[in-house]
Structures are given as structure tokens and as C-alpha cells.
N, C-alpha and C positions, 0 to 999 in steps of 0.2 A: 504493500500500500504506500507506503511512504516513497518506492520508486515512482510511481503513477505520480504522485505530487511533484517531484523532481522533474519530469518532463515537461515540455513544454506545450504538449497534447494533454496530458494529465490535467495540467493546471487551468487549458483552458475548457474543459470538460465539465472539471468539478465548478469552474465560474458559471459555467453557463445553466449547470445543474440548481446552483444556488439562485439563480436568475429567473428560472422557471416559479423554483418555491414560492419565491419575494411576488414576481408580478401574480401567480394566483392569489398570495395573500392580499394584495391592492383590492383586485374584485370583490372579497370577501369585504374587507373592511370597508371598501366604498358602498356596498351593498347594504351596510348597518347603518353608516351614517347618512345615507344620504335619503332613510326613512326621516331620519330629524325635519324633514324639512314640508312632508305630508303628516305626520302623524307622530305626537307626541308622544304619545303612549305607548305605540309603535315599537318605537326608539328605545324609552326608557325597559320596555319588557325584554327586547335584544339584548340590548348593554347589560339588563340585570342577569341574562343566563348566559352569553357570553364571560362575565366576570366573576359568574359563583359555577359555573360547572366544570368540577372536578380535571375531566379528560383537557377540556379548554386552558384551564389554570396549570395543572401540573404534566401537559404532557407537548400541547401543543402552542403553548407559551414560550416554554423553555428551547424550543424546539427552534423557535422563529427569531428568538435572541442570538441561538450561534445561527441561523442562518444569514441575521444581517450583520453579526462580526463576522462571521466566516466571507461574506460576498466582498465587503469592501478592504478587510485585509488581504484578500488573494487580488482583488482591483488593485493595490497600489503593490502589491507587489508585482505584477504582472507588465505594469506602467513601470516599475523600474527599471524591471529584467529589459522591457522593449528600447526603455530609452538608450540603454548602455548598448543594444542591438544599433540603432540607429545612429549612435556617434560613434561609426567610424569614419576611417579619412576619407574615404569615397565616393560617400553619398553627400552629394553636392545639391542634389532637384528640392526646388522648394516643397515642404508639405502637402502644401495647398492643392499640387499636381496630381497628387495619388490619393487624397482622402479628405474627407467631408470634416466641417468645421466642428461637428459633431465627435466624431470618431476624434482628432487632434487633442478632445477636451474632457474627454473621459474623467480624467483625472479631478479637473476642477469642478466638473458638474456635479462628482460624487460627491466631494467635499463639501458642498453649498449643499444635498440633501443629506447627507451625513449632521451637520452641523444641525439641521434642521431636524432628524430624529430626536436628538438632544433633547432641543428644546418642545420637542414633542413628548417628550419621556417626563421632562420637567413640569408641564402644562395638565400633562392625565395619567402617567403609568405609574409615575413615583408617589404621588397624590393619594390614587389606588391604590397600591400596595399600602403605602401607609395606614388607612381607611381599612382594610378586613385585615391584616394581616397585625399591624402592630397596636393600633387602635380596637382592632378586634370587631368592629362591624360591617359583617357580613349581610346586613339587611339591605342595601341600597335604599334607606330611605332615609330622609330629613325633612322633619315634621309631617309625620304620615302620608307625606308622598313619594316617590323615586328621587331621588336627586339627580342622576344621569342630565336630564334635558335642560336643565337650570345649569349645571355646573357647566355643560358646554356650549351655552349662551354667554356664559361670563367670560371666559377665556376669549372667546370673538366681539367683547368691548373694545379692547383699545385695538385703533388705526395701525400703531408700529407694530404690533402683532399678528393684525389679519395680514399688512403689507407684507411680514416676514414670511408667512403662510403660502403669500401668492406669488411671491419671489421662486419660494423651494420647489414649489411645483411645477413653474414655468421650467426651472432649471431640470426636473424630474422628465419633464416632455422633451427635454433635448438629451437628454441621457440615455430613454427612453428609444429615440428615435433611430439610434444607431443601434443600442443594447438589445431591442428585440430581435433585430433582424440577427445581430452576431453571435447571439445564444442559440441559435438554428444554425448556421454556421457551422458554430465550435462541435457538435455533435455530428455533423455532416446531414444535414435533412434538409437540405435549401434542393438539392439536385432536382431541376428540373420545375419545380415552384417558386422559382426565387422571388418571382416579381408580384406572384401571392402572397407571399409571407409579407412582402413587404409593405404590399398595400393595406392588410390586417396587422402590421407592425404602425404605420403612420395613425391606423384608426384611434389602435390603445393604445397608443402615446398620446395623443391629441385629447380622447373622450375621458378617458382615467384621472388625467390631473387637474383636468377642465370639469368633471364632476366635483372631485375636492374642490376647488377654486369657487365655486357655484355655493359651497354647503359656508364655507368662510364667510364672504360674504352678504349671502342669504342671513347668516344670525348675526353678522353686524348692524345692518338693515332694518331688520327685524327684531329686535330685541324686545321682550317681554318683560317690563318693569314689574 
């Protein structure tokens, strides 16, 4: 196993594996939230069994954690290995000739949604965790109702945080844009589809962060005093 990670096939197989996980997980998650926006209750009923079911909490939690450290540590290692491929004395042709402004920027697009899980972690995971785990309530509720759809009204008050929001996801769609198509690639399954995948690569790149972007905000907007 640890040869497979040593190759350069290897490494870009398991990226592309983790690639797959992360953008299913998107769907799912846009999927929950973006009831917040028909249906309060909706919302709040997801979010409370998402957040107390066991399998959810201790198997496919844990599970999605190393998938996004595992994804962007093997990205920046990957952008290393490539860069130090690329600086040799020979290759003279600019960038620009061979590859899209996308692909060039891998690196930094990650960083800008990297940066942004953060403060997504900071905004509702840590929060959470806090709330059943150290605090001890497991009920999802405050003062006899859910709190779910309240607490993530709050978070989309202030302007520098929905704008940080809609920053990460713009950047998510250009990352997006290359990364779908190259995780079909890395595995070899483009032959003969290419130009399919790629027109259902631009779509969920486009529709996916463009839904987050829409749920932002919609409860900025919309706030419920």
C-alpha cells in the first residue's frame, strides 16, 4: 500500500478517489440545506437526525474528516511533486499554452476553500460538538423548539461573512471546474466521453456552489427577527 502512495499513479488515484467522496458529500449537504429555504421544519427535522444518528455521528463523520484532510494534503503534495517536475531547465513555453487558468491554480483555489472549511467548522461543527457532546444536549432544542433554523439565520447576519461565504464558493466553482473533469481522468474513465463528463462536470460546478450561494444569501435577506 504505501508503494501505490509513492507512485505517481497511486497518488493521483487515491486524489481522485477522495474527490469523488467530497463532491457526493456536497449533494448531500446541499440537499439538507437548501430545505432551509422552503421549509423550516423541514430543515430543522434533517439537521436534528442528521446530528443525533449514531451511524451519521460516529461513522460517517469521522469518515468525511480524513476525507477532507486526506484530499487536500495529497493536493498540495501533488502541486509540489508537479512543481519541482516543471522546473526544469527546458521547459521554457509559457503555462498558459498547455493548461486552463483553472488547472494552473489548483493550489490556491484549494487554499481559499480550505481556509473556508475552517471557518465553517468554527461557524457550526465546533459549536455542535460543543452543544451534545461537552455540554451534553443532545435534544436540538432551545426553548421548546429546534434550534437548527434560528442558529443558521444568525450566522448569515453579518455582510463580511455571507461575502466570505460567497467568495469560497465562487472559488469552489473554479476548482470545481477542472477537478471534476481530472478525477475521471486520474482513474482512466474519460475514454471516449470526455466531452460528456465535461459538460456534466461544468453543470456541478456551476449548480452546486451556486445553490450554497443562493441559501447564504436567501437568510441574509431574509432574516427572521
Amino acid at each position: 500500500m504505501s508503494g501505490f502512495f509513492k507512485s505517481s499513479i497511486g497518488r493521483k488515484i487515491a486524489m481522485a478517489l477522495s474527490a469523488f467522496f467530497l463532491m457526493f458529500f456536497l449533494i448531500i449537504h446541499l440537499a439538507v440545506n437548501i430545505t432551509s429555504i422552503f421549509s423550516a421544519n423541514l430543515f430543522n427535522e434533517l439537521s436534528h437526525f442528521m446530528g443525533t444518528n449514531p451511524l451519521v455521528q460516529f461513522a460517517l463523520q469521522p469518515v468525511l474528516i480524513f476525507g477532507v484532510i486526506f484530499h487536500f494534503v495529497m493536493g498540495f503534495v501533488l502541486e509540489i511533486k508537479n512543481k519541482k517536475a516543471r522546473d526544469i531547465s527546458y521547459v521554457k513555453n509559457a503555462g498558459s499554452a498547455n493548461s486552463t487558468w483553472m488547472s494552473r491554480n489548483m493550489i490556491w483555489s484549494g487554499a481559499v476553500i480550505l481556509a473556508f472549511i475552517v471557518l465553517h467548522f468554527i461557524d457550526f461543527w465546533f459549536p455542535e460538538i460543543n452543544t451534545k457532546y461537552i455540554v451534553g444536549d443532545m435534544s436540538g432544542m432551545h426553548d421548546g423548539e429546534f434550534r437548527y433554523f434560528h442558529e443558521l439565520q444568525e450566522k448569515f447576519l453579518s455582510p463580511a461573512r455571507v461575502s466570505a461565504y460567497v467568495l469560497a464558493f465562487v472559488f469552489l466553482a473554479l476548482h470545481l471546474l477542472h477537478g471534476f473533469t481530472s478525477a475521471f481522468q486520474s482513474i482512466g474513465s474519460t475514454a471516449g466521453r470526455k466531452k460528456t463528463l465535461q459538460n456534466i462536470g461544468k453543470a456541478y460546478s456551476i449548480l452546486i456552489p451556486f445553490g450554497f450561494i443562493v441559501i447564504a444569501l436567501y437568510h441574509h435577506f431574509n432574516h427572521i427577527h
